[in-house]
C-alpha positions in Angstrom: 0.0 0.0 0.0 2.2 2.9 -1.6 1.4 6.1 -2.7 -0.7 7.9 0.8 1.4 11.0 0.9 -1.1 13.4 2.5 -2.8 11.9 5.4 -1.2 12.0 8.4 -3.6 10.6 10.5 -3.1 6.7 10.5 -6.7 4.6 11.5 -6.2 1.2 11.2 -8.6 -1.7 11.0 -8.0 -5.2 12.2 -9.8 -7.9 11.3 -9.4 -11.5 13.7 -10.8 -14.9 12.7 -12.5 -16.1 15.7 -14.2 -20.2 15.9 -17.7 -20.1 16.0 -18.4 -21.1 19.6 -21.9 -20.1 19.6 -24.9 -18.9 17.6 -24.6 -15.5 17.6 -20.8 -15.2 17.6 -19.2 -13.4 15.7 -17.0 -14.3 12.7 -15.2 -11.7 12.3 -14.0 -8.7 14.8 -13.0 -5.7 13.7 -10.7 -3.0 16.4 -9.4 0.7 15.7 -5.8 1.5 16.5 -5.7 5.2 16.2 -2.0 6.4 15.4 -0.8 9.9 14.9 2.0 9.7 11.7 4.9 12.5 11.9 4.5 12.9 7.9 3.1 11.6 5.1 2.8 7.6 4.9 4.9 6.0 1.7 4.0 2.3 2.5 2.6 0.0 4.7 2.7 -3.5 5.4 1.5 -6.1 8.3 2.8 -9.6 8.1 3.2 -11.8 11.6 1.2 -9.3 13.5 3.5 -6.6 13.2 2.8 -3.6 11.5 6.1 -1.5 9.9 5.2 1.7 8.4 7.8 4.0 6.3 7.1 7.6 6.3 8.3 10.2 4.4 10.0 12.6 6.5 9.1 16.6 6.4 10.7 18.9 4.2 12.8 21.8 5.5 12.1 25.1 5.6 13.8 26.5 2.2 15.1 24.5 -0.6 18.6 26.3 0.3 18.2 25.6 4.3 20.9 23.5 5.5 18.8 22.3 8.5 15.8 21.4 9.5 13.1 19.0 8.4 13.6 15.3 9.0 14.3 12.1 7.4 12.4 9.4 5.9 11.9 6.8 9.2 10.2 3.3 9.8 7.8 2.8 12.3 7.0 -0.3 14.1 3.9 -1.3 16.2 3.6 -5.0 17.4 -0.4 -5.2 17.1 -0.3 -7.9 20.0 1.3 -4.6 22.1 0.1 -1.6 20.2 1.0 1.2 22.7 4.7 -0.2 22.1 6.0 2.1 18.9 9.6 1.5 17.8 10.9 4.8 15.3 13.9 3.6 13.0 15.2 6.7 11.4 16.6 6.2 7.8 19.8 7.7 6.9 18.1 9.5 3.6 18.1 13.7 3.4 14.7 15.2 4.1 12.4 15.6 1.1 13.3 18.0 -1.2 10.8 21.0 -1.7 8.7 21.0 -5.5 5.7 22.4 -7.4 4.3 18.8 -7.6 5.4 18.7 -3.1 7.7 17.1 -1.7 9.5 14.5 -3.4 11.9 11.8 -1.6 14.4 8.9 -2.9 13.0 6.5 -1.4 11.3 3.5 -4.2 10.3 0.2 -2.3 9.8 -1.2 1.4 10.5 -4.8 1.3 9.5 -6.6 5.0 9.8 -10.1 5.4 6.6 -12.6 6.2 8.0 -13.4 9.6 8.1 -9.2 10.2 11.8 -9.1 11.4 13.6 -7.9 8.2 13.4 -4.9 6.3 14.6 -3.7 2.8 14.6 -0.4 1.6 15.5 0.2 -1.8 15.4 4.0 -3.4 15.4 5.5 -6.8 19.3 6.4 -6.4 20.3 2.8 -6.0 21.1 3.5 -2.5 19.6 0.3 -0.1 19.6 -0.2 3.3 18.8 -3.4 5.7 17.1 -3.1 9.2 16.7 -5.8 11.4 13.7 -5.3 13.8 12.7 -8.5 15.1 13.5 -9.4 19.0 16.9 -8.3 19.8 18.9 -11.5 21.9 19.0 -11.4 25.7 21.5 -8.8 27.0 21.6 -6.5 23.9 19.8 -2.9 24.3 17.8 -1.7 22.4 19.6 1.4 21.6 22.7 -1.0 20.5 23.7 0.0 16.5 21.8 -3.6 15.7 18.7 -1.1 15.5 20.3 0.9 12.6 19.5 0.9 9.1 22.8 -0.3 7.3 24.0 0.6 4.1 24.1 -2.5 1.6 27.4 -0.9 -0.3 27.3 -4.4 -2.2 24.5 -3.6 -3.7 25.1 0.2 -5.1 23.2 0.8 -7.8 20.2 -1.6 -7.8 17.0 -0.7 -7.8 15.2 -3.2 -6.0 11.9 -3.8 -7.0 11.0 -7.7 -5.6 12.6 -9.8 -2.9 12.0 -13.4 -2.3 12.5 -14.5 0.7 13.3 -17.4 2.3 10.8 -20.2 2.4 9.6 -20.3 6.1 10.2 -23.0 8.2 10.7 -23.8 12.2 14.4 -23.1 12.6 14.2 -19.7 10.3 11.1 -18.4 12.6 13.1 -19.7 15.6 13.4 -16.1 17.8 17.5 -17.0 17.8 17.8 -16.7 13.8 18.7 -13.2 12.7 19.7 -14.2 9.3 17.4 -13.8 6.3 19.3 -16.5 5.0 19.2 -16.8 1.0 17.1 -14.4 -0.5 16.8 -12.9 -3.8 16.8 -9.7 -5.6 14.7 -8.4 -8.7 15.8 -5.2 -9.7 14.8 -2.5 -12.2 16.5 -3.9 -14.7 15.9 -7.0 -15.1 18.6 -9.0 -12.5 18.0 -11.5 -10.1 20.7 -11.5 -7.5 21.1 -14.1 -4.7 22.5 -12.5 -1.1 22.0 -13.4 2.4 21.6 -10.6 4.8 22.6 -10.3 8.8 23.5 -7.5 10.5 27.2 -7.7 12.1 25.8 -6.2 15.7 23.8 -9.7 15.7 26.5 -12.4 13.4 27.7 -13.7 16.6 24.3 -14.1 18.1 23.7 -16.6 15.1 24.2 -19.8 14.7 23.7 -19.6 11.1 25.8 -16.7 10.6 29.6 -17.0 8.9 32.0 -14.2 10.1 33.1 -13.2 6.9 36.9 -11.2 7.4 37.0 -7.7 6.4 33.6 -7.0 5.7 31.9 -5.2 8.2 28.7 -5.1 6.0 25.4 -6.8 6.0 26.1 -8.5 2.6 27.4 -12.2 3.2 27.9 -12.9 -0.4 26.0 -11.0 -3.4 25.9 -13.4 -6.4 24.4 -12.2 -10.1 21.9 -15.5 -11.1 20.4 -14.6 -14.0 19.5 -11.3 -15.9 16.2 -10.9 -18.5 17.3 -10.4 -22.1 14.5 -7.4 -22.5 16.2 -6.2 -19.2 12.4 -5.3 -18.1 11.5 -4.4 -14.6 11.0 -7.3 -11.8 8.0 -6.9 -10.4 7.5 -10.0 -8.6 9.8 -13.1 -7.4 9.6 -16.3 -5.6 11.7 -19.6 -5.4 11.1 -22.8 -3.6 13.2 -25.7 -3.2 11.8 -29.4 -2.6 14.1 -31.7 -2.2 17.2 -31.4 -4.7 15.4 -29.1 -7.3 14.9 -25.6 -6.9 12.1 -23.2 -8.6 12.8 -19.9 -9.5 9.3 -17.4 -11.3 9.9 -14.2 -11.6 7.6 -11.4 -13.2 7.4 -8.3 -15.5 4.6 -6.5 -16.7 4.3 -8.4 -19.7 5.8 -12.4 -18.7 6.1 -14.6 -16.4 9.5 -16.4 -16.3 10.0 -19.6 -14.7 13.5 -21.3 -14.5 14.1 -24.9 -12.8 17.6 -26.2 -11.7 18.7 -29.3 -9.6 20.7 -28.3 -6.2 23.8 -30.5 -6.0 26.9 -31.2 -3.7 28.7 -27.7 -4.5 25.2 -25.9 -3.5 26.6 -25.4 -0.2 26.3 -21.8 1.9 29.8 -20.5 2.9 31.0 -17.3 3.3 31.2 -16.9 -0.8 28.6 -18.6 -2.4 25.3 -18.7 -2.5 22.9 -21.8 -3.0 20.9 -21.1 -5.9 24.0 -20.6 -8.3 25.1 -23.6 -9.6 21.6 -24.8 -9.7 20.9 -21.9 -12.3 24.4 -21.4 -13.7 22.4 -23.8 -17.0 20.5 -20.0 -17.8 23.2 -17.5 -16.8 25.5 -19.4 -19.7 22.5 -20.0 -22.0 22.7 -23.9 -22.3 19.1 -23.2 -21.2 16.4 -21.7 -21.7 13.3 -20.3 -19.5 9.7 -21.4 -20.2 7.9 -18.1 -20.7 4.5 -16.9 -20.0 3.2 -14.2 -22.0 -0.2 -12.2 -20.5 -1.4 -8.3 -21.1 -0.7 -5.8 -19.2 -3.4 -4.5 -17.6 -2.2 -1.4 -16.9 -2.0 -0.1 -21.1 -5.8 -0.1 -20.5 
C-alpha cells in the first residue's frame, strides 16, 4: 500500500478470525488502532502481526536551508502490544521541496513474512537493511543492531521484488537473525542471490559465517540470471523441494520460470550462495526459461 502521501492521520482496522463457539458469535471482529503519523505515509505493510510503516520525513524550511526538516523513518507497532512504537530513522536527506510537493528517494519497502527484516531500496540505487525482530537477551535496544545499514554491495540496484526465504521452524526460531538466502529483482531485469545479517547480531547466530573484512550486511552478493529485455521485476519467488529448486519471476508483460537441480557444490559458505550452480544452465545460455506471455493491464 504505496502512494498515501497526504494523510497524516493513520486509522487502522484489524480484522481477527474467531471459531464459532456459539450462535450468535461473531466471525469476524474488527478493532481501531488510532495512530498519529509525523509525515506523510509511503507504504505499509502487516505480516506476523507486526505492523512496519515508512514515512516520508518533512521537508525543510527553504530548498537552500541546511537544516531542518527530518528524514524518511520506519515505524514499528507490534499489534499484540500496540502502545509499544519502535521509530527507525533512515539515513536519507529530508524531502526535497517541488511544485508537484515534496518528493523523496525512497522506491520500495520490502519486509519479510516473519516481520523481522526490512529492505529499503530507493530510486538512487542506495539500499539499506534493518533488522527489527527481537533483539537477543543482554543487547539494548539502543545498541547500532537497530540501525538501518548501508548494503554498499548492492550500489546501484533498484530493487523492485525480494523473495524471501521459504519459512520453516528453525528460520522463525526467535535466535535466527539471518534472512538466509534471498533474492533480488531489480529494475532492470537481474536477479541476484545475497543473504543478509547485520554484524551487531552475526555472533548471536548460529547460522551466521563471520566473513573477514567486511563489516557489511552482505554475506555474499551473487548475479543469477539477468532478462534479455532487461524489463522491470515486479515480482519473485523460489522454492526448493528436495534437490530441485524453482525460480518465477515477473514483469509487466511475462512470467519467467527457471528450474535447476541443487547439488553437492550448492553449499552456503562465506562466498557462495545456493541457488547458483543450480541456475548457472541459464546464466551461460545452455538453457532456456519457459515463458508466459499475458497483457498488461495497466496499457488499459
Amino acid at each position: 500500500m504505496e502512494g498515501i502521501a497526504d494523510d497524516v492521520e493513520l486509522a487502522l482496522c484489524r480484522f481477527i478470525l474467531i471459531f464459532k463457539q456459539e450462535e450468535d458469535s461473531p466471525i469476524f471482529s474488527l478493532g481501531r488502532v488510532q495512530f498519529a503519523l509525523p509525515s506523510p505515509l509511503f507504504s505499509l505493510s502487516c505480516t506476523s502481526n507486526i505492523l512496519v510503516l515508512c514515512v516520508r520525513g518533512n521537508p525543510r524550511p527553504s530548498p537552500t536551508a541546511t537544516s531542518g526538516g527530518s528524514p524518511p523513518q520506519l515505524i514499528r507497532i507490534d499489534l499484540d502490544r500496540p502502545t509499544e512504537v519502535e521509530n527507525f530513522e533512515l539515513p536519507l536527506p529530508p524531502p526535497t521541496p517541488s511544485r508537484t510537493g515534496p518528493t523523496t528517494p525512497l522506491h520500495q519497502v520490502h519486509v519479510d513474512p516473519t516481520g523481522k527484516h526490512v529492505l529499503v531500496s530507493t530510486s538512487t540505487g542506495e539500499n539499506f537493511y534493518l533488522y527489527i525482530g527481537p533483539l537477543p537477551s543482554g543487547l539494548p535496544s539502543s545498541s547500532s543492531a537497530r540501525k538501518a545499514k548501508p548494503l554498499n554491495r548492492l550500489k546501484g540496484a533498484i530493487i523492485d521484488s525480494v523473495s524471501w526465504a521459504p519459512i520453516s521452524s528453525s528460520s522463525s526460531s526467535s535466535t535466527s537473525f539471518s534472512t538466509r538466502e534471498i533474492l533480488l529483482g531489480t529494475a532492470s531485469g537481474q536477479i541476484l542471490e545475497t543473504s543478509l545479517i547485520d554484524p551487531a547480531l552475526s555472533e548471536s547466530s548460529a547460522f551466521s559465517i563471520p566473513v573477514p573484512g567486511r563489516s557489511g550486511p552482505e554475506r555474499y552478493v551473487k548475479q543469477l540470471y539477468t532478462l534479455p529485455e532487461r524489463q522491470s521485476i515486479s515480482g519473485l519467488r523460489y522454492e526448493v523441494w528436495g534437490k530441485r529448486v524453482a525460480v518465477v519471476a515477473t514483469t509487466q508483460s511475462r512470467i519467467v520460470q527457471l528450474v535447476g537441480s541443487l547439488n553437492g557444490n550448492s553449499r552456503k559458505d562465506e562466498d557462495g550462495g545456493m541457488l547458483e550452480a543450480a541456475l548457472q544452465p541459464y546464466s551461460s545460455n545452455q538453457a532456456r526459461p519457459s515463458e508466459s506471455h499475458y497483457r498488461d493491464i495497466r496499457r488499459r
